[in-house]
C-alpha positions in Angstrom: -11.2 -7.0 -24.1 -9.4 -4.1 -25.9 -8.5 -0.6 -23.6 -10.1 2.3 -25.5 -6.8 4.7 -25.5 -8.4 7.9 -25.8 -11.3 9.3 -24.0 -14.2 10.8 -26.5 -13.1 14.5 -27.5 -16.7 15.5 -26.9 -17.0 14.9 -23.5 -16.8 17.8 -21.9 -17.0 21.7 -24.2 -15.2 23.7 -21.2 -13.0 23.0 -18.4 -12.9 24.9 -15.1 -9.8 23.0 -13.5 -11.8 21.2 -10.7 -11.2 17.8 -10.0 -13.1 15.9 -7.2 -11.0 13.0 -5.3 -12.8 10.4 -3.4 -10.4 9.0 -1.1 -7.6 10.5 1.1 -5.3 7.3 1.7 -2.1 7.3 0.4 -3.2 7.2 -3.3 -6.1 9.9 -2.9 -3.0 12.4 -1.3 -0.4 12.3 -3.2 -3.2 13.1 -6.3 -4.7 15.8 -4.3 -1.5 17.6 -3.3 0.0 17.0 -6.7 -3.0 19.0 -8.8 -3.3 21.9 -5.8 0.9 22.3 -6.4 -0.6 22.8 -10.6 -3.2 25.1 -9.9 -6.2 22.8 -10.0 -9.2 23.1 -7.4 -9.4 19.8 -5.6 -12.6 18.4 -4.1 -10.8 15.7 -1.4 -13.4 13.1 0.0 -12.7 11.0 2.9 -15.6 9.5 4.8 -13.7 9.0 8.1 -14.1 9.8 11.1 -17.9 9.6 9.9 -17.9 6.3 8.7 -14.9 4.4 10.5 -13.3 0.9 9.4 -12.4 -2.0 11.0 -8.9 -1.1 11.5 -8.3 3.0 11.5 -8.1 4.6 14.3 -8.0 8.4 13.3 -9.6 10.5 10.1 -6.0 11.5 9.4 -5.4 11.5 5.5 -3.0 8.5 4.4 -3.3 6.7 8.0 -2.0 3.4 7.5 -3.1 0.4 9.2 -0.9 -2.4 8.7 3.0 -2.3 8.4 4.8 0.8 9.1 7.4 -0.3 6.6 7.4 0.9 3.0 9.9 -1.5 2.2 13.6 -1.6 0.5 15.4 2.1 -0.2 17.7 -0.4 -2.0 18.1 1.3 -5.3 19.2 -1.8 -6.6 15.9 -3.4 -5.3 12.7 -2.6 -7.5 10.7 -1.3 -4.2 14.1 1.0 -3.9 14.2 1.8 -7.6 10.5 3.3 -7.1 11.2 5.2 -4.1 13.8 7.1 -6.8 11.0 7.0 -9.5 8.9 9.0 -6.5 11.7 11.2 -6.0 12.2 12.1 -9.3 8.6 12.9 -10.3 8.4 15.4 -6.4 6.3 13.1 -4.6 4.8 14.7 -1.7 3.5 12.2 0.6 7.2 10.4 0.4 8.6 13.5 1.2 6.8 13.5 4.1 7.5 9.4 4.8 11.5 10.3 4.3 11.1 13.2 7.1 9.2 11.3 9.9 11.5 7.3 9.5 12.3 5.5 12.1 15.1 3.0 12.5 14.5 0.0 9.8 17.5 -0.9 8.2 17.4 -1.1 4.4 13.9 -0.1 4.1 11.7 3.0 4.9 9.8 2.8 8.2 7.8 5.6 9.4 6.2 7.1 12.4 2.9 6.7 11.7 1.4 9.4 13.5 3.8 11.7 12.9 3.5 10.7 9.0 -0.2 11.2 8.6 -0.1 13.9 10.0 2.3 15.2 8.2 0.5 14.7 5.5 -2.5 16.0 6.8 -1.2 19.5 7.5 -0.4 19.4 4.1 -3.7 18.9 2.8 -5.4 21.5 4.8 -2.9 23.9 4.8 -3.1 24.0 0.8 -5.5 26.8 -0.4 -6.3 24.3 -3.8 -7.5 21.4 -1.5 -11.1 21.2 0.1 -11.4 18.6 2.1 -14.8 17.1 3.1 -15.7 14.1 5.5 -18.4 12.7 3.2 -19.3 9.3 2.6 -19.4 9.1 -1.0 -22.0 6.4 -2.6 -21.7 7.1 -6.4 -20.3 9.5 -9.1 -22.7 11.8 -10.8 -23.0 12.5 -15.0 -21.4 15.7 -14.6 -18.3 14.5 -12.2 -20.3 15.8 -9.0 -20.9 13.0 -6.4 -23.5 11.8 -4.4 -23.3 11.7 -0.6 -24.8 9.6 2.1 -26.3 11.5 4.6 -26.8 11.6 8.4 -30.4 10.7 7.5 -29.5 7.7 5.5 -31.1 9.4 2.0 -28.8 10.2 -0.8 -28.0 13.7 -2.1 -25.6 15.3 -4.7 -22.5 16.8 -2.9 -23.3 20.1 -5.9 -20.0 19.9 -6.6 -19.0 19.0 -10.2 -15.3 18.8 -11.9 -14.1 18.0 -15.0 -12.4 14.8 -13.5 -12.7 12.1 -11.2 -10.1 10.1 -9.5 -11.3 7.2 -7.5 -9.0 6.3 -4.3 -11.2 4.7 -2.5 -8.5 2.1 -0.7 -9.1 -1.6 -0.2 -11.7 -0.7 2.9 -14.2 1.0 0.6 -17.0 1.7 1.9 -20.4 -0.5 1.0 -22.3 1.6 -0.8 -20.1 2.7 -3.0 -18.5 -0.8 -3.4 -21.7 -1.3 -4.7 -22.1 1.1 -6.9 -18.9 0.2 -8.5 -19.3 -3.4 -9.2 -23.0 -2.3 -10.7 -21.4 0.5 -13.3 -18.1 -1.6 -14.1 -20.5 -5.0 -14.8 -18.0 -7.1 -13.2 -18.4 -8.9 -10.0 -16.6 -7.6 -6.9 -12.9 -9.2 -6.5 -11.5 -9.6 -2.6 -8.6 -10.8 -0.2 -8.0 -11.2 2.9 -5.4 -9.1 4.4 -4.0 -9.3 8.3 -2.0 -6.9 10.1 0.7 -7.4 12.8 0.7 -6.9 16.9 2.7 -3.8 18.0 3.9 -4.2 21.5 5.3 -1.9 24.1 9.2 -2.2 24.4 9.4 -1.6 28.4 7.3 -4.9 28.4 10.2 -7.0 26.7 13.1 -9.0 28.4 15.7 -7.8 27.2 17.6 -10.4 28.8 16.8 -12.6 26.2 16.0 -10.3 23.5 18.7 -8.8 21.5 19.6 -6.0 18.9 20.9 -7.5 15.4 20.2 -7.4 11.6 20.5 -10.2 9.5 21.9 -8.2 6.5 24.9 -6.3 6.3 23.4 -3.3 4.8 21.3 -2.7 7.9 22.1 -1.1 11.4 23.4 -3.1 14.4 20.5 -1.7 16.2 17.4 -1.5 13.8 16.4 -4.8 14.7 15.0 -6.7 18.5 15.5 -10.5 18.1 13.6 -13.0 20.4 15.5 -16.2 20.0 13.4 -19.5 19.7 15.8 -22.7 21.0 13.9 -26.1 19.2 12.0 -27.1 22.4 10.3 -23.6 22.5 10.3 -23.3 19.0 7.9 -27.0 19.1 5.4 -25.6 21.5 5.3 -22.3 19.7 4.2 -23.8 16.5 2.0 -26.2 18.3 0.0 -23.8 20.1 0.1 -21.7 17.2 -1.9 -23.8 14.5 -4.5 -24.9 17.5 -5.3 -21.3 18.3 -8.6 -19.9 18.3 -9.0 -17.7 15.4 -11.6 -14.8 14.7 -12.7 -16.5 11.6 -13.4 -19.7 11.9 -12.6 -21.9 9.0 -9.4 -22.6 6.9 -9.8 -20.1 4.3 -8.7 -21.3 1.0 -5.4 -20.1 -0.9 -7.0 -17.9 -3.3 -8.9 -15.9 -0.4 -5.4 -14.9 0.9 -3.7 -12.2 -0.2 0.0 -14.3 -0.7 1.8 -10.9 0.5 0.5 -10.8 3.7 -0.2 -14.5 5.0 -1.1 -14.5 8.6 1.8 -16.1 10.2 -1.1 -19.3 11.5 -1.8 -19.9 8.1 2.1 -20.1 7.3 2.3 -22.8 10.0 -0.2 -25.2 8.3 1.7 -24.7 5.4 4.1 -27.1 7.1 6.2 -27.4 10.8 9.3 -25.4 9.6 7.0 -23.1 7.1 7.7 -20.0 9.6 11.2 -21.0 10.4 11.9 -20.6 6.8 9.8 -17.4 6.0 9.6 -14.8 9.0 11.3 -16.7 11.7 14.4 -17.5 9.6 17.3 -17.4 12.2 19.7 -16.8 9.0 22.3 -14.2 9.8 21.6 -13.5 13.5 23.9 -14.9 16.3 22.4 -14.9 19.8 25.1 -13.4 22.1 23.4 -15.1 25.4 23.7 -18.8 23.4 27.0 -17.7 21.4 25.2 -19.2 18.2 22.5 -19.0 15.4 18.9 -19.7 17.3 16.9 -22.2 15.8 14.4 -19.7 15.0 13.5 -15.6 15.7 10.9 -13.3 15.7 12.4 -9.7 14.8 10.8 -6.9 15.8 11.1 -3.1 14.5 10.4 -0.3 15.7 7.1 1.8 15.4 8.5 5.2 16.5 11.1 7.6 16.6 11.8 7.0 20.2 11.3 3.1 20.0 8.9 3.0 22.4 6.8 0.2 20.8 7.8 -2.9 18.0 5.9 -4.6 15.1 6.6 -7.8 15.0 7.4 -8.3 11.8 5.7 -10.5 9.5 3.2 -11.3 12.5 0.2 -10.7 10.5 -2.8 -12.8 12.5 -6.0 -13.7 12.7 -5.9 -15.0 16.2 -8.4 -13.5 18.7 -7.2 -11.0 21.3 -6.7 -13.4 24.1 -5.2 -15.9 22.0 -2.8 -13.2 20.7 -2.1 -12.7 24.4 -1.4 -16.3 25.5 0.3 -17.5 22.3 2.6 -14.8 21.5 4.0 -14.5 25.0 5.3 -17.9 24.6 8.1 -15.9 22.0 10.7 -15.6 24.6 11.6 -12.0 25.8 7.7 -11.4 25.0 6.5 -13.1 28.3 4.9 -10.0 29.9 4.6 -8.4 26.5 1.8 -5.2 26.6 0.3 -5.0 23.4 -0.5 -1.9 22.2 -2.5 -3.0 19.3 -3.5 -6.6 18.9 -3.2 -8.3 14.9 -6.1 -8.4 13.3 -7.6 -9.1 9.7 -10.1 -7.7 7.6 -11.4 -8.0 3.9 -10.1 -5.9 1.0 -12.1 -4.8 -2.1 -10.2 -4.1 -5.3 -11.0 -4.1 -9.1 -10.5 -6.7 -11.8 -8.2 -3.9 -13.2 -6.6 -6.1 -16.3 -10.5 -6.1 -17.6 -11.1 -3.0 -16.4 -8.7 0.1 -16.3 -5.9 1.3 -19.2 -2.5 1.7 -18.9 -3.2 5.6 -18.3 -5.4 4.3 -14.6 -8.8 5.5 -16.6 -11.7 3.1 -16.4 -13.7 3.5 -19.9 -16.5 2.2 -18.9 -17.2 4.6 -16.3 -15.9 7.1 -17.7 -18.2 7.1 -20.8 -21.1 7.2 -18.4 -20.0 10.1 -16.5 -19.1 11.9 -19.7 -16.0 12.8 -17.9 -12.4 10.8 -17.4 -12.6 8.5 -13.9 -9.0 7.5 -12.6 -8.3 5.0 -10.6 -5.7 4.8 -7.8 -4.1 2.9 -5.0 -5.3 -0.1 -3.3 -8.4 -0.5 -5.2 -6.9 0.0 -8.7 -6.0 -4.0 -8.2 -2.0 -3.1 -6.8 -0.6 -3.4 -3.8 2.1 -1.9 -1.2 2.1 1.9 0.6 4.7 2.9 -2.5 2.9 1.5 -4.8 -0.2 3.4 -4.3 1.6 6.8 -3.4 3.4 6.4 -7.0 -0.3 5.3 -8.5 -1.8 8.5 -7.0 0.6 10.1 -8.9 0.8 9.4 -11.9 -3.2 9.7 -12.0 -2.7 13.0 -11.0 -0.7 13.5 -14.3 -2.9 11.8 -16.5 -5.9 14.2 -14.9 -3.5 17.1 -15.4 -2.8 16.3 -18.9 -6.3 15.5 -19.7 -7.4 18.9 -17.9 -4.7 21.0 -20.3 -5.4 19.1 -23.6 -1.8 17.5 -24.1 -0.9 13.9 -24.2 2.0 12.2 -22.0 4.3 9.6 -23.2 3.1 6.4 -21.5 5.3 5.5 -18.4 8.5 3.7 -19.4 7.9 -0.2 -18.6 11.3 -0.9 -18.1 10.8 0.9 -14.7 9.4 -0.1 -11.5 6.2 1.5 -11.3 5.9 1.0 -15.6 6.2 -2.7 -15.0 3.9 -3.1 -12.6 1.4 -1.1 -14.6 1.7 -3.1 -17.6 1.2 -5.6 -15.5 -1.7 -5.1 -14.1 -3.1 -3.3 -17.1 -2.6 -6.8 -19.4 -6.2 -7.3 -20.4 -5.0 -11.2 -21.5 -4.4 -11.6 -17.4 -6.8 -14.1 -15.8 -7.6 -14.4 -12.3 -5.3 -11.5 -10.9 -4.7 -10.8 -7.3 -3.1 -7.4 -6.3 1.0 -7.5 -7.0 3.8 -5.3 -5.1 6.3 -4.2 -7.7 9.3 -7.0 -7.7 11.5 -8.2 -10.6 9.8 -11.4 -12.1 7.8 -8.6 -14.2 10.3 -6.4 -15.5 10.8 -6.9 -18.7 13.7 -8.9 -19.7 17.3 -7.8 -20.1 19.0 -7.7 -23.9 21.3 -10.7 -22.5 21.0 -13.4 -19.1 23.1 -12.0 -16.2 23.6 -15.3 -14.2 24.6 -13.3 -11.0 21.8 -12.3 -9.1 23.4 -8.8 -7.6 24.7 -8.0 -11.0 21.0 -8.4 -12.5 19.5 -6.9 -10.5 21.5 -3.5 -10.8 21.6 -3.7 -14.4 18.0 -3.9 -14.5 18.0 -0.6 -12.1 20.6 1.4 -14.6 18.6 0.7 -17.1 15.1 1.7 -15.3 17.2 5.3 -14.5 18.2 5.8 -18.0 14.4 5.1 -19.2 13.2 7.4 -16.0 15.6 10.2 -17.1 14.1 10.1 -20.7 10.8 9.9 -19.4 11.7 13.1 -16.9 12.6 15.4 -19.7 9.2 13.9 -22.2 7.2 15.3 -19.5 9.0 18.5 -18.7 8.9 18.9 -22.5 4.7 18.6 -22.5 4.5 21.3 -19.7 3.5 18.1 -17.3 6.0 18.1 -15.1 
């Protein structure tokens, strides 16, 4: 199918600068604070602490619930190149990420309580932002939405807006879900997704566990390694793929999210699957063995104070006693306390190459609502923390635009975030599953660069140049 490129100019006669938000994740935040900063009234909906999920614990805005990692600062690295896309456009809710890090090395890791509420002071602080806990169950003709209440019945929330920007996250709740597969007339799309143990680090051995990176670029001390020798590393694995597990059946491949495997399901994959993927020993030396391990588990840290670990690339579906039992066979992990056990739940997202242009608006519900309807984050059919903060945003400038009757160059696809959108914007894409920003879909380079390093910063000087031109095209339109 074809994207309509323009919204009807009949829409709407008059404009009062309101724009309702349903969603404060990542995505729904950044767009929030990023109108308020231009002047628009913002409408924020978040239904929790109302209506929780499986896996928050708080009704903090932009909580997150898996990894506390929002990957490479690399600049050479497309997650790194979009932290500087971020930069460069003011992103609040990085701003807030870069002030609350903990150690990680190359990439961004954040306290996460100190980051959402970070951001949350933000929100409620800012005279432009209502926020309401309010489920939402469906968007109204004249951008007003209609809430769930305590008494189960429907109601209008008698708040309308010229715009609508949907940032719903991968736990959206059912009703609306529901609502939008009905008004997009596409069946629902979902993955699995699995998030790691964090464990206390006064409950480690740290005889046997010791501080190293595997890459140069990162900090001596950003890293915990628990060594595996082979013996341990056979009964690990063993143990492993026999475990009891919450859902029980082998799911198939395309119900997995690839991104976020849970490290079982790597171990059917094959014996030395996990030895080759998170438990690669490359680059470490153990200094109680004097040589490589046959296998690690790394582990980062949570906080500012390191007082608990992630074990990274731990995502699980194990029950919590088989949690317990297995993973304290990692050595140094013996009497580990875990603070918060792996678990797995199911994300919703859109069929976003049928659906959604490259400017985030879905037509088809937007011509219904006789108003534009954004889509952001999680749901929009991407995937990553960055990703959706740098979605939020540029939905926020498409609403903004829209709101003050100009039009905005598209963004550059030579970029980070502009490849990824053209990516997942193709309508001839079949089958899609949610995509992090990486370099197998930038567009290609004007000639083959055989060395990997060397291509890869080529293709970041050349994402800067189109983000500098793309700067000044929105400074020029008043957008920016």
């Amino acid at each position: 199918m074809q994207h309509k490129e323009t919204l009807n100019t009949d829409m709407q006669e008059t404009k009062n600068n309101t724009v309702n938000i349903v969603g404060a994740g990542l995505a729904g935040s950044e767009a929030a604070l990023q109108l308020a900063s231009r002047g628009v009234q913002v409408n924020l909906f978040e239904m929790r602490p109302k209506v929780p999920t499986e896996v928050h614990k708080t009704g903090l805005c932009a909580e997150l619930v898996c990894s506390n990692s929002f990957k490479s600062v690399d600049p050479d690295h497309a997650a790194g190149m979009l932290k500087n896309e971020l930069t460069s456009l003011h992103s609040f809710v990085l701003h807030d990420a870069m002030a609350n890090k903990v150690s990680a090395g190359g990439a961004l890791a954040v306290d996460r309580a100190l980051f959402a509420q970070a951001v949350t002071n933000q929100i409620t602080t800012n005279p432009n932002i209502s926020l309401v806990c309010a489920n939402v169950c469906s968007l109204l003709e004249d951008g007003d939405v209609e809430l769930v209440g305590d008494d189960g019945k429907k109601y209008p929330a008698y708040l309308p807006a010229d715009a609508v920007i949907i940032a719903t996250g991968p736990l959206t709740s059912n009703d609306f879900a529901a609502w939008l597969q009905h008004n997009t007339g596409h069946a629902g799309l979902a993955f699995y997704d699995a998030a790691a143990p964090i464990v206390a680090a006064d409950s480690l051995d740290m005889s046997k566990v010791f501080s190293q990176s595997r890459y140069e670029y990162d900090s001596a001390g950003d890293y915990l390694n628990a060594p595996f020798n082979k013996e341990e590393y056979v009964s690990f694995i063993n143990e492993l793929v026999g475990a009891k597990r919450v859902v029980l059946r082998d799911f198939e491949t395309k119900e997995l999210f690839q991104g976020c495997q849970p490290i079982e399901e790597i171990a059917r994959k094959g014996f030395d699957a996990p030895r080759y993927g998170p438990l690669k020993p490359v680059g470490l030396i153990d200094p109680h063995m004097g040589h490589r391990p046959w296998a690690a588990v790394q582990l980062r840290a949570e906080d500012k104070n390191a007082n608990s670990f992630n074990l990274v690339g731990f995502q699980t579906n194990l029950t919590f006693p088989e949690q317990r039992r297995v993973f304290r066979m990692i050595p140094g992990l013996e009497h580990a306390e875990f603070l918060r056990y792996g678990v797995m739940h199911r994300n919703t997202f859109i069929d976003a190459p049928a659906l959604v242009d490259n400017r985030l608006n879905i037509p088809a519900i937007s011509d219904r609502i006789k108003r534009p309807v954004y889509i952001a984050g999680q749901i929009s059919g991407t995937e990553g923390y960055t990703e959706a903060i740098m979605s939020g945003l540029y939905a926020s400038l498409q609403t903004f635009a829209y709101l003050n009757n100009v039009a905005i160059p598209p963004y550059p696809q030579d970029t980070s975030f502009g490849s990824l959108l053209a990516y997942a914007t193709d309508p001839e894409t079949k089958n899609y599953q949610p995509m992090h920003v990486n370099f197998g879909i930038f567009p290609p380079l004007s000639s083959h660069i055989k060395n990997k390093g060397q291509r890869r910063h080529a293709y970041a000087i050349r994402g800067q140049e189109s983000m500098k031109a793309y700067e000044a095209k929105l400074k020029e339109c008043g957008v920016l």
